[in-house]
N, C-alpha and C positions, 0 to 999 in steps of 0.2 A: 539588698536582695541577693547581692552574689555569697555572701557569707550564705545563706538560710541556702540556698541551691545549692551550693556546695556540700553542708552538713547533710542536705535530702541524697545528695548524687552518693554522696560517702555510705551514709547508714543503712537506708533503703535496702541494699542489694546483700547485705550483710545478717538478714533475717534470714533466707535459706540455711545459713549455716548451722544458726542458732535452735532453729528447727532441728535438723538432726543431728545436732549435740542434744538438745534434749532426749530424742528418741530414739538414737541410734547403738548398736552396741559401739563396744571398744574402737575396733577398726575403724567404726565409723566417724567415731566422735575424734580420733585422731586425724583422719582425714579430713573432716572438718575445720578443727583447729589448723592442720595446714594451709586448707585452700581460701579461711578465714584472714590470717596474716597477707598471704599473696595479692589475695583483692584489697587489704586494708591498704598498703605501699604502692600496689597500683592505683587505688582512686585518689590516695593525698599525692601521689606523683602526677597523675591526672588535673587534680584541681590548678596545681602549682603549675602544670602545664596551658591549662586552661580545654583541658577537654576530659573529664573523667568517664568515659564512657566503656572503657575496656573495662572500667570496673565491674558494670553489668551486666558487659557479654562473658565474664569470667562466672559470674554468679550462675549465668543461664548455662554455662557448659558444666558445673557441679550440679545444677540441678538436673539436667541429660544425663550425666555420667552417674548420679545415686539412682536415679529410676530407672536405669539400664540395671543394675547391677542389684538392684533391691527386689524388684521385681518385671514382672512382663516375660516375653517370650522366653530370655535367657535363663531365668530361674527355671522353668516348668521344662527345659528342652537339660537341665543341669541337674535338677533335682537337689540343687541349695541354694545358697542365700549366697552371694557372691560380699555384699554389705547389707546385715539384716536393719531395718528399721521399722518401727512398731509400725503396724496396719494407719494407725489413728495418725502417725507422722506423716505419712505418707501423702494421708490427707492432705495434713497441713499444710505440706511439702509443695503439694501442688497448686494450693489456694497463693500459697507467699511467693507462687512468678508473679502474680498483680503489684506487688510493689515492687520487684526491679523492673516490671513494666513502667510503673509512675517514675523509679530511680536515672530510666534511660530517657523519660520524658522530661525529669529535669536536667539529663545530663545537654539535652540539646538546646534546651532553655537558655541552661549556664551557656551555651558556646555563641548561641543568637544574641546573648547579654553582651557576652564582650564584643561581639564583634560590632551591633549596633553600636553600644555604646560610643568604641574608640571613631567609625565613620561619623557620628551624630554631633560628639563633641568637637570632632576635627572641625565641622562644617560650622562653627560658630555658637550651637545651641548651648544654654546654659546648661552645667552640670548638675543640677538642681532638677530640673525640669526633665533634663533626660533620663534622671536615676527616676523621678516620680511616674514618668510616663512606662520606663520600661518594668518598673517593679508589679506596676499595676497589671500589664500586658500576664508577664507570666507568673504573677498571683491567678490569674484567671485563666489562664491553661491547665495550671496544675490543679485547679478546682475543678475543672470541668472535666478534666483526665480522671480524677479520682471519682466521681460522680459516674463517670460514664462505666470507671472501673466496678463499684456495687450494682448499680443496674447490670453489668451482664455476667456478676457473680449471683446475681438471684435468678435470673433470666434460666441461667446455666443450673439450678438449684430447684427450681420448678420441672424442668425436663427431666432430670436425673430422677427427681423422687417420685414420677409419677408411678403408680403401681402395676400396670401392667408399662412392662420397657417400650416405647415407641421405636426407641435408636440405642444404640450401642451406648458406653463411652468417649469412646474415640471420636463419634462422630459427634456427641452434644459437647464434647470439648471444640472442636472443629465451630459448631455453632454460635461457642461462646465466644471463640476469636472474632469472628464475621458481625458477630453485632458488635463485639465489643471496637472493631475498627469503624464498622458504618457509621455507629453514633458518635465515636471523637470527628469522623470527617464530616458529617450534619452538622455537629455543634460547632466544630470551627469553619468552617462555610459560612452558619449562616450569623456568626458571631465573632468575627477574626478577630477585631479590636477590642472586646470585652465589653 
């Protein structure tokens, strides 16, 4: 299970980029391609270390720094594009934080793996038995992360598309966090052991 954690902690976070390399002009896609290598050497420098987690918070500050600069106050107070990228990327852009969300959820997976691990096996338990128990553990986090993650991308997709606006953006994204944190801590509350 630590190899497949790792491959998730790695790739995961590695979709922002991909996104606006597809949609982004020159500049952008350049930037991309840089901030794409930088987290690549940070999360295999991460694994090897046994924590790849800067990987994701490096992911989540390219995705701050293009929607700063793509659009929002700065543009309309600028009157350009500081890094153009297509409307429809934008989109994208912002749906693909849900999996460096799932990426930092198994980054911390990976780091709970090892550490059970090496205390479980110190204590006498068979290697066997410790890998099947803990593989199980967070197979079932990361299911239930992801589960939780669609429910509050539709949740979030239902308020947006109603026709007359109830709530801003800002605020049904706001909304989308709030469930989307309520339900992982319901489900692992009332499910810790799977």
């Amino acid at each position: 299970m630590r190899i497949q954690l790792s491959l998730i902690s790695i790739i995961l976070p590695l979709i922002p980029y991909v996104v606006v390399f597809l949609y982004g002009d020159s500049t952008a896609k350049v930037i991309s391609l840089v901030f794409m290598g930088l987290s690549v050497v940070i999360g295999v420098l991460g694994v090897i270390r046994g924590n790849p987690l800067a990987e994701s918070l490096v992911s989540v500050v390219f995705i701050s720094l293009v929607s700063i600069l793509s659009s929002g106050y700065l543009v309309y107070s600028t009157h350009t594009y500081l890094l153009y990228i297509n409307p429809i990327g934008l989109t994208i852009l912002g749906y693909s934080i849900g999996f460096v969300e799932l990426a930092i959820v198994s980054s911390m997976m990976l780091r709970m793996y090892n550490r059970l691990y090496g205390e479980l096996t110190g204590k006498g338990y068979t290697e066997d038995e410790v890998k099947s128990e803990l593989s199980e553990f967070t197979k079932n986090v990361i299911t239930v992360s992801a589960i939780v993650l669609v429910i509050s991308i539709i949740i979030y997709l239902l308020i947006s598309s109603v026709t007359v606006s109830i709530i801003d953006p800002v605020t049904a994204l706001v909304v989308f966090l709030i469930i989307y944190i309520i339900l992982l801590r319901y489900v692992i509350r009332v499910n810790p052991a799977g």
